[in-house]
N, C-alpha and C positions, 0 to 999 in steps of 0.2 A: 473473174478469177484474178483478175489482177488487178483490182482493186482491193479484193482481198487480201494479197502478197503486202499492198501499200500499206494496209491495217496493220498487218502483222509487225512489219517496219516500224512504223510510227512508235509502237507499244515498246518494242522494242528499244528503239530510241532509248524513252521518257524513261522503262525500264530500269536502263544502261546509268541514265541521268541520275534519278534517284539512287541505286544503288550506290554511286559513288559520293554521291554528295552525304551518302550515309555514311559511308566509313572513312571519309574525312572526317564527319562528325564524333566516329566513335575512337579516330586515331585523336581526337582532341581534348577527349574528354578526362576528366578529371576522378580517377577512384582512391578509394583508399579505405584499407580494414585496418583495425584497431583489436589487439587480442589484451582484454583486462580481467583483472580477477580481484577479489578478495581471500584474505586467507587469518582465519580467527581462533583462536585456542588459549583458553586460561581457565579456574576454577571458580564453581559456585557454592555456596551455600545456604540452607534454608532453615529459619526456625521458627517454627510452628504454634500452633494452639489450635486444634482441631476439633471441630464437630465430631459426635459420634455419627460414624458413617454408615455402619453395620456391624454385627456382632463382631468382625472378624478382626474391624478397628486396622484396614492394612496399610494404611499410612504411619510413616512414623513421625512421629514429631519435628524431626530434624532429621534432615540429609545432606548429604553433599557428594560433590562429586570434580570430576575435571571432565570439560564441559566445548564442546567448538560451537561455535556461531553466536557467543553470546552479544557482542556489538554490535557485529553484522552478520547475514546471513555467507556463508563460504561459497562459491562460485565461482567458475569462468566464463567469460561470454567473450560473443565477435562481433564486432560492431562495425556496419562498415557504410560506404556513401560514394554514391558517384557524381560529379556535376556535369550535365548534359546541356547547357547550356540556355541561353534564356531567362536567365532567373531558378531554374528548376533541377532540382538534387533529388535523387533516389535513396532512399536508408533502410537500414536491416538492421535486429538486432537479437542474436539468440543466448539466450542466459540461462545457465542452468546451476541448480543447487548442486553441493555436495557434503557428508558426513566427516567432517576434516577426525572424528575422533574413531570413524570405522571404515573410512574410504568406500562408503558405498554412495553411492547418488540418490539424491533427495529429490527430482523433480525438476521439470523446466520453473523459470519464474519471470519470463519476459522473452518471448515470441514476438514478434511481429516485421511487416515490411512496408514502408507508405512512401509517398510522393512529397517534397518542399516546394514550396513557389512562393518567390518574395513579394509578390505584391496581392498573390488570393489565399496565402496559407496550407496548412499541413493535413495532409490527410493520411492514419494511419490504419490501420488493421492486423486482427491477432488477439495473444496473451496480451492484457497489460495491465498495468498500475490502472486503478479508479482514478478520477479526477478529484474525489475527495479523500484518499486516502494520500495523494500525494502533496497537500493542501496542509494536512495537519501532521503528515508525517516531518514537512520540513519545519513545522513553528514547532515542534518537540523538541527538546534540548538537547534528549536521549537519539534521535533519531530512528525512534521505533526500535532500538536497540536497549541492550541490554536489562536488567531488572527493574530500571527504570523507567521503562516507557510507557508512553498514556494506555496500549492498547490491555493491558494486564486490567484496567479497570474498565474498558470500551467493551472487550470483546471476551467477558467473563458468560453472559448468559446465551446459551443454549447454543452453544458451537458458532459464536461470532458473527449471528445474523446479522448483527449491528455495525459492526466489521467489518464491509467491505471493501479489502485489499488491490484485489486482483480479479479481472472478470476476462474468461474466454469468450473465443467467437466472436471480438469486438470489433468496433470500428469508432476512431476518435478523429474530429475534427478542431484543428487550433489556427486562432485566425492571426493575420498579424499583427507585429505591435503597434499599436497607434497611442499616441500622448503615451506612454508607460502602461497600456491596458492590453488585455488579451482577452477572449472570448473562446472558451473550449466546450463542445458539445460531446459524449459518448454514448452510444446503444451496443446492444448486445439482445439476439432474441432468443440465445440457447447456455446461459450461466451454469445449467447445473451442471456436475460431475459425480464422482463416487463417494466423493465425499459431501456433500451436501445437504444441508438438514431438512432439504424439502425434495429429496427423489424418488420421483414418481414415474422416470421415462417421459416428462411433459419439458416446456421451455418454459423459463423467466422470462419476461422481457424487462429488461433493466435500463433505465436512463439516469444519465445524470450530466448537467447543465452548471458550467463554471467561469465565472470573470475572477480577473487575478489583475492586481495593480505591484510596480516594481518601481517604486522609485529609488533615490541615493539612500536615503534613511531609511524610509518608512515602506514595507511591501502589507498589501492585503487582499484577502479573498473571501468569496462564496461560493458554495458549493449548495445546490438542492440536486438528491438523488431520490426514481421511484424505483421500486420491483415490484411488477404485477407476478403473484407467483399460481392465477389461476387457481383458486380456490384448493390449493392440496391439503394433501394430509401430512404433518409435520409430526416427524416422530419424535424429534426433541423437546415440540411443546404439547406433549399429555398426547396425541395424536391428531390436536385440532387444525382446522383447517383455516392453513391462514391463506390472508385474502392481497394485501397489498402492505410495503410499506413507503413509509417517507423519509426523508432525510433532510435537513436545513442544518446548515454548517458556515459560521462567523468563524474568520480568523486574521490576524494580523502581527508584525514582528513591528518592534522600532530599533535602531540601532544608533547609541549617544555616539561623540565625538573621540569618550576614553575606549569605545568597541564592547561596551556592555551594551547588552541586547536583551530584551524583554519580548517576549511573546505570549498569546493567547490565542484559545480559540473556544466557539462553546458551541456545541451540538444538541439536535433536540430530533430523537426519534418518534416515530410511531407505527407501532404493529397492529395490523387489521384483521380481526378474526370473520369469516362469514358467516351469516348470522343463523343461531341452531345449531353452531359449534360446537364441541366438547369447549367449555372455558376452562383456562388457568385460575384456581383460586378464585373463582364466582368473577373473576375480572375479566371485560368486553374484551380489552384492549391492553397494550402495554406500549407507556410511554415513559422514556429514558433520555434524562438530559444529563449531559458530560460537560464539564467546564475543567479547560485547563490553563494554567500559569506558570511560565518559565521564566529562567536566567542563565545566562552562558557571558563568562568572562575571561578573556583570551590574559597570560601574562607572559609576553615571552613563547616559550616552548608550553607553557604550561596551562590550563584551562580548567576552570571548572564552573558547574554546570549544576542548575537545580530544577526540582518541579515540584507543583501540588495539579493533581487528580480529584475531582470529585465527583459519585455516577449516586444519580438519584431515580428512583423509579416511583412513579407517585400513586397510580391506582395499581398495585399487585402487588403479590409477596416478597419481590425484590430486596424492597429496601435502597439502602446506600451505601457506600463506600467511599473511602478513603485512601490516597495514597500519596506522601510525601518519600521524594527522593533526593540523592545530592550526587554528585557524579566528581571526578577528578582525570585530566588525560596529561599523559607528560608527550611531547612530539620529540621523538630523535629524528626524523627528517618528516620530508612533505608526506613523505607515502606508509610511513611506520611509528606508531605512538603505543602507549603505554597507556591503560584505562583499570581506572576504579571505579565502583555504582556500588550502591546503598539503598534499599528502600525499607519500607514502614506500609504495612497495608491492615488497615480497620474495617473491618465488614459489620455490619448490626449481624442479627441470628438467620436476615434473610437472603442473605449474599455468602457467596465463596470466591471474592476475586482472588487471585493468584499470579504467581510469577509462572507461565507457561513454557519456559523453555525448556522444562524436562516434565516429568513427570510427577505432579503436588499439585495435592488436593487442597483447596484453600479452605480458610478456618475462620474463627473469630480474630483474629490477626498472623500477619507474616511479616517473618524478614527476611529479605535476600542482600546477601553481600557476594560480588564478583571481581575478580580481577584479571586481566592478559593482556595479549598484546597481538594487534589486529595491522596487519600489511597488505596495503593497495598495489596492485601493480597494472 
C-alpha cells in the first residue's frame, strides 16, 4: 500500500513538473492574428458576336453592367500564427468570399490550419489553393483577375475541369528553402462537391507534386497534377465516363534591372475516357495545351500590364483560342489603386471562351472592358 501512495507521489511530482514547465511555455509564446480583406467594385462591359445558341438566341450581343470582384475576388479573412518555440509555428487561415454588389456571401475560399518547422518544413491541411494553380496564377500579369486573365481561356471547357483552383479535404506539404528551391507535395482523396462536373457521391483522389526556384531576378516552376476520378459518369462530357487526368505545367518570370518583368508558362492536359465510353465527337481522349506570355511595367504610381492566351485542343471538336489583353493600374497608396483591363477573345466555331465574371455566353469573338478601384486592407 505504500508503495502505492509512493507511485501515486512520483506521478504526481513529474505531473506538477510538466504542467508548469507548460505554461511557462505557453506564458512565452508568441501569437498573433492578422484580420485582412479585399474590397472591389467598378464596371464591366461586353461586346459580342455570338453563335446561335437556340431558337430563343437569349444572349445579347452586348451587355454591361457595375460589377464587384472584378480584380480580385471581395473577402475577409483571419490569419493568425503562434510561435511555440523550437523552430515551430502554428498557422490558421479562414477566407471567405463575399457579393460587394449584393452583400450576400459567396463562399469560403481558403480554410485550413498546419504546423512550420524551420529545418523539416510545412505541413498544412484544409480548403486550399492547388499547387499549380498558384504557380501560374502568380506569372499572370492579370493575377487571375480581371477580363484579363489566362483562366477565361484555361478554364472555358466543360465547367473548368482543366482549372484546378482550389481543392478540399487537402493536405499540402512545403519543404524548406534550400539554394532558392522548394519542394511541395498535395493530396486530396474526396475533391468533389455540388458543384462538380463528376458527382457521383464517389472521391477523386487528386495529387499534385511541385518545385519552385526564387531567385533575385529570375523565379521558376513545375507543377505535374493527376485526378483519378474512378471511372464516373461526367455530365458535362455527353455522360462519358472519364477515367484519369494529367497535368504538366512550365513556368517562369524574369525581372530586368528597369523592373520590366516578363513571364510565361505553358500547360499541356490530358483527359482519359474509359474504354466503351460514350466518346466526345468520335474523340478517345482530349488533349489541351495553353501557352501564355506576359508584361508588367511599373512607372511610378502607375503600371501597366499585357497578355497573350492561346488554348489549343488537337484530337476533338474544341478547336482554339485566342486572347490578347492589356491592363493599366494607377496606385494612390500601397493598399488602394485604380485599374483598367481590355481584352480581345477569338474562338474558331469550336470554342466559346469567355470572359466569366458574369453572366456571357462566348461567341466567335469578345470584348471586355473594365474599370475600378480595388482596396486591401
Amino acid at each position: 500500500m505504500e508503495q502505492q501512495h509512493q507511485k501515486f507521489l512520483l506521478l504526481g511530482i513529474c505531473f506538477a513538473t510538466f504542467a508548469a514547465t507548460t505554461n511557462n511555455a505557453f506564458a512565452e509564446s508568441d501569437a498573433n492574428i492578422t484580420l485582412y480583406g479585399t474590397v472591389d467594385y467598378g464596371y464591366a462591359i461586353r461586346f459580342n458576336k455570338n453563335k446561335k445558341i437556340d431558337d430563343s438566341n437569349e444572349f445579347s450581343k452586348t451587355n454591361s453592367r457595375l460589377n464587384g470582384g472584378q480584380s480580385d475576388s471581395n473577402k475577409i479573412g483571419i490569419r493568425g500564427s503562434e510561435n511555440f518555440g523550437n523552430g515551430n509555428k502554428a498557422v490558421f487561415v479562414l477566407e471567405r468570399e463575399f457579393l460587394l454588389d449584393t452583400g450576400s456571401e459567396d463562399g469560403w475560399t481558403q480554410t485550413f490550419v498546419g504546423i512550420e518547422n524551420e529545418k523539416l518544413g510545412s505541413v498544412f491541411g484544409g480548403y486550399m489553393d492547388s499547387l499549380h494553380y498558384s504557380l501560374i496564377s502568380e506569372l499572370d500579369p492579370f493575377k487571375a483577375g480581371t477580363v484579363g486573365n489566362y483562366a477565361n481561356v484555361r478554364g472555358d471547357i466543360y465547367d473548368g475541369i482543366f482549372h484546378i483552383s482550389s481543392v478540399k479535404n487537402s493536405l499540402i506539404y512545403i519543404s524548406p528553402n534550400v539554394a532558392n528551391f522548394t519542394f511541395s507535395a498535395m493530396y486530396s482523396n474526396n475533391m468533389d462537391d455540388e458543384d462538380s462536373p463528376t458527382k457521383n457521391n464517389t472521391n477523386d483522389n487528386f495529387y499534385n507534386l511541385a518545385v519552385n526556384y526564387e531567385g533575385e531576378k529570375f523565379t521558376f516552376g513545375a507543377s505535374y497534377h493527376y485526378i483519378n476520378f474512378g471511372n464516373k459518369q461526367n455530365e458535362f462530357l455527353e455522360n462519358s465516363n472519364t477515367k484519369n487526368l494529367h497535368n504538366f505545367t512550365l513556368g517562369g518570370a524574369y525581372e530586368f534591372d528597369n523592373e520590366l518583368k516578363i513571364s510565361a508558362f505553358v500547360a499541356y492536359d490530358k483527359l482519359n475516357f474509359k474504354k466503351n465510353s460514350p466518346q466526345i465527337s468520335n474523340s478517345k481522349n482530349i488533349a489541351l495545351t495553353h501557352i501564355m506570355l506576359g508584361a508588367e511595367k511599373p512607372f511610378g504610381r502607375h503600371n501597366i500590364k499585357g497578355s497573350l492566351n492561346y488554348s489549343h485542343n488537337k484530337k476533338s471538336q474544341f478547336g482554339k483560342a485566342w486572347q490578347i489583353a492589356v491592363g493599366y493600374d494607377y496606385n494612390f497608396s500601397k493598399r488602394t489603386n485604380f485599374y483598367a483591363a481590355y481584352s480581345y477573345i477569338k474562338n474558331n466555331n469550336a470554342r466559346a471562351v469567355a470572359t466569366h465574371d458574369f453572366q456571357n455566353e462566348g461567341g466567335i469573338y469578345q470584348q471586355g472592358l473594365q474599370f475600378g478601384i480595388k482596396h486591401n486592407f
